[in-house]
C-alpha positions as CSV (number, residue, x, y, z in Angstrom):
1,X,7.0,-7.5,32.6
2,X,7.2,-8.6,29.0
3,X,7.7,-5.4,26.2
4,X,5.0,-5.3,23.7
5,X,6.0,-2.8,21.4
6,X,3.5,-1.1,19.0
7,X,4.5,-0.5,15.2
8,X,3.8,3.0,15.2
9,X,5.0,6.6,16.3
10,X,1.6,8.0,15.9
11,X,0.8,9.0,19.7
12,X,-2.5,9.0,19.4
13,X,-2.8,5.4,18.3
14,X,-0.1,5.0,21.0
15,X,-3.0,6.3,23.8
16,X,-5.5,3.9,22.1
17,X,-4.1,0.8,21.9
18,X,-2.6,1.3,25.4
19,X,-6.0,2.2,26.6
20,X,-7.3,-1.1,25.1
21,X,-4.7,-3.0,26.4
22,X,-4.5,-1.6,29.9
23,X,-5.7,-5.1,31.4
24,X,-3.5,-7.2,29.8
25,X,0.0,-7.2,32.3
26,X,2.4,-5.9,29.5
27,X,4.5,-2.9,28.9
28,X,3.3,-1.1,26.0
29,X,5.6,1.1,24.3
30,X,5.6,2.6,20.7
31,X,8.8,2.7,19.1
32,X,10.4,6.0,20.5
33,X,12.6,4.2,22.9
34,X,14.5,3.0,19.3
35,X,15.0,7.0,17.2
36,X,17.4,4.6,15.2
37,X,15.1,1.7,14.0
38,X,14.1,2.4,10.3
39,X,10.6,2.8,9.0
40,X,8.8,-0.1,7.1
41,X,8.3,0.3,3.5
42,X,4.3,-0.1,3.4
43,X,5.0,-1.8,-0.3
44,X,1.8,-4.0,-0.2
45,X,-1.1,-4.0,-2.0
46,X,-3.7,-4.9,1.0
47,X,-4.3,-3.9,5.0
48,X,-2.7,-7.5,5.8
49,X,0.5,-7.4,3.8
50,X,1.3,-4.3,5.1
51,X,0.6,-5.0,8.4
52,X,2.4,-8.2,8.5
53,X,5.4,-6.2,6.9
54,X,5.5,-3.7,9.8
55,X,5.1,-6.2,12.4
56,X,8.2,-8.4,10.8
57,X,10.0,-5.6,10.0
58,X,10.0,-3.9,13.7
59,X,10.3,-7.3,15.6
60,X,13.4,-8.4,13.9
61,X,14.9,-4.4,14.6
62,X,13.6,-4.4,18.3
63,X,13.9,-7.8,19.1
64,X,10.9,-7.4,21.0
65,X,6.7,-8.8,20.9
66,X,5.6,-6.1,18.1
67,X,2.0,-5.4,17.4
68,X,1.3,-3.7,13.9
69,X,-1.5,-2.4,11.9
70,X,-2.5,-0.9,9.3
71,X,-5.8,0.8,8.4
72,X,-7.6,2.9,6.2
73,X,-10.5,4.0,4.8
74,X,-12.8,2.7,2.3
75,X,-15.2,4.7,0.4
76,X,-17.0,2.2,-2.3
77,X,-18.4,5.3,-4.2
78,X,-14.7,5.8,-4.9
79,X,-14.0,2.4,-5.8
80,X,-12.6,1.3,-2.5
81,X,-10.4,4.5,-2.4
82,X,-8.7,6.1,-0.3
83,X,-7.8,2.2,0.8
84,X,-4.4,1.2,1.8
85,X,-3.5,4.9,0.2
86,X,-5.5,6.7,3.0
87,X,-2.5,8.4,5.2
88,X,-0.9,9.6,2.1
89,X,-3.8,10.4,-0.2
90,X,-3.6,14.0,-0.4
91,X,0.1,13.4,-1.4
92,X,1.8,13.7,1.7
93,X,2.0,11.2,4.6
94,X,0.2,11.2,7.8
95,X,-1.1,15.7,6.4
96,X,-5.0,15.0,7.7
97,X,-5.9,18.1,6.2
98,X,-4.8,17.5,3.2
99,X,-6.2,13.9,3.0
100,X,-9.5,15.0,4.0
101,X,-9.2,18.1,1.3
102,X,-9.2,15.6,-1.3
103,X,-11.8,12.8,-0.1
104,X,-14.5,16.2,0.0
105,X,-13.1,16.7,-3.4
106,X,-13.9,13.3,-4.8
107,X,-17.2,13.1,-3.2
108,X,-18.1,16.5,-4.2
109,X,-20.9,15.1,-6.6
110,X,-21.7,12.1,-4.4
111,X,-25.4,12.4,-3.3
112,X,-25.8,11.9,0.9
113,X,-27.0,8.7,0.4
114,X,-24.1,7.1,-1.6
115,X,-21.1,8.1,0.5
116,X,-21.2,4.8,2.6
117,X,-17.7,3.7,3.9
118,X,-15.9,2.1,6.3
119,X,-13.0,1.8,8.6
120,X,-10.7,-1.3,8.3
121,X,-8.1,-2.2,10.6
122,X,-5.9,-5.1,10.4
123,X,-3.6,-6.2,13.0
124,X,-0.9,-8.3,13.0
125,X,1.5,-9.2,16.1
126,X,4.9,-10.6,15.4
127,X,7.3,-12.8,18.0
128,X,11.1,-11.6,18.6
129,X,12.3,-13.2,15.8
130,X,9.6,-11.2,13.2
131,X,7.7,-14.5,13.1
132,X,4.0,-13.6,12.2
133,X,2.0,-14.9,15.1
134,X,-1.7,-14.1,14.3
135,X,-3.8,-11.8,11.9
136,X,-7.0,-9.9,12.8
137,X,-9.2,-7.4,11.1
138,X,-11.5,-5.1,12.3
139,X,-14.4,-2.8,10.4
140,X,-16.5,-0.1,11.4
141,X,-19.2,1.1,8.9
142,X,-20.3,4.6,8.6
143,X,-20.8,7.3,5.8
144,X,-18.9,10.6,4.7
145,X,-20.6,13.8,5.7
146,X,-19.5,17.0,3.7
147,X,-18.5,19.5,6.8
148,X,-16.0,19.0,9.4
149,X,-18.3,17.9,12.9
150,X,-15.5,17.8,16.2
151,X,-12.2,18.0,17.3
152,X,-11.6,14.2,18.4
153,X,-9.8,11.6,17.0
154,X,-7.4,12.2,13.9
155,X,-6.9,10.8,10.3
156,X,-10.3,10.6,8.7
157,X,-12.6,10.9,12.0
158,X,-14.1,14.6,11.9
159,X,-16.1,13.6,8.6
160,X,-16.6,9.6,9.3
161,X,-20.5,9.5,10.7
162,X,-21.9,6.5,12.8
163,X,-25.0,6.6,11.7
164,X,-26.7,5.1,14.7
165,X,-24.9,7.9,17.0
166,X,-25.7,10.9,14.9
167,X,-22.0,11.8,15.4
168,X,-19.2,11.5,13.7
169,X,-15.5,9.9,15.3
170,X,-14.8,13.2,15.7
171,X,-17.5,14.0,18.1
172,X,-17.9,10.6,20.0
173,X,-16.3,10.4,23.5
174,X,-13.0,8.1,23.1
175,X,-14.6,5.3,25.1
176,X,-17.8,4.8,23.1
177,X,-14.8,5.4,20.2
178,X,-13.2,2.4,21.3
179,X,-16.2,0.1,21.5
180,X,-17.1,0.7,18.4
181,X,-13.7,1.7,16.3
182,X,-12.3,-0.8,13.7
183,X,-8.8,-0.8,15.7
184,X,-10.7,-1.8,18.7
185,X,-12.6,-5.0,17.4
186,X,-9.1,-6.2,15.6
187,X,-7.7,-5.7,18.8
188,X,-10.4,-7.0,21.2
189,X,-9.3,-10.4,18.6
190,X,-5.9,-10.8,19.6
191,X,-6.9,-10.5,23.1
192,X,-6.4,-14.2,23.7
193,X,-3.1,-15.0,22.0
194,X,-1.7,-11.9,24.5
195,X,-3.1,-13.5,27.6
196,X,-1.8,-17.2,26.6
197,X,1.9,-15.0,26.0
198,X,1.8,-12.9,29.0
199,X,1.0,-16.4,30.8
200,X,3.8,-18.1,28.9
201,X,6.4,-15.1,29.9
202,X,5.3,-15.8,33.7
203,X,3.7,-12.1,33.9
């Protein structure tokens, strides 16, 4: 069965993208089986540069199909911050608390009705070699409530409201999650291009 390794060590994301790709006949693996393969320098200035330098990057190391993202949120009351900053914006990397700390602190004077954003995911999968194969992006719009609502989900989702569920990610049962969730949709995208490989590998 052809390897198709995801860019991340983030378990969680590992259980979601394996969930959405449970289907498809591939092993999905994150990157733990390689402790030794260096991280990705996220140097780029958008979702898609950084995701096609992750996917590159961890192709050429593993020598493997690799399936990057990378995704943020976007808050236009904040000028499109937290952005391609959002799992380091309260200073360090992948703290939730501590990004979350800060986006209440910048919204603090934000009326209700202006704290629109929205999830952006942007997916990019990568042959052996590190040759970019295909780019998708996903968004999920919502807005920014001002108190902590469930345990669920991680990064941003405790305060990130779907207005048409009354819930925020936090809240929401991973399968209606996962129909609606930016990753899902930039996923659901590259959903063909996996079949016509796993077809091509003889899986």
């Amino acid at each position: 069965m052809t390897k198709l390794v995801l860019g991340t060590k983030n378990k969680k994301k590992l259980t979601e993208l394996k969930d959405l790709l449970a289907d498809l006949p591939f092993e999905v693996l994150d990157l733990s089986p390689w402790p030794d393969v260096p991280d990705v320098e996220e140097t780029g200035t958008t979702f898609e540069e950084n995701a096609r330098l992750k996917a590159t990057g961890f192709a050429r190391s593993v020598r493997e199909y690799v399936l990057a993202e990378d995704s943020g949120l976007v808050v236009p009351a904040l000028k499109g911050a937290p952005g391609v900053y959002s799992a380091r914006y309260g200073g360090t990397h992948g703290n939730d608390a501590a990004n979350n700390t800060r986006l209440l602190a910048e919204l603090k004077d934000i009326p209700p009705e202006k704290r629109e954003a929205y999830y952006v995911c942007t997916a990019a999968l990568a042959d052996p070699e590190g040759n970019v194969l295909v780019v998708t992006e996903g968004r999920c719009h919502g807005r920014i409530v001002s108190d902590y609502r469930g345990g669920g989900g991680f990064g941003y989702d405790p305060l990130f409201l779907v207005p048409e569920y009354h819930q925020t990610f936090g809240e929401l049962s991973l399968r209606v999650k996962q129909a609606l969730s930016h990753r899902a949709k930039a996923v659901s995208q590259l959903r063909p291009v996996l079949r016509r490989l796993s077809q091509q590998s003889g899986n």
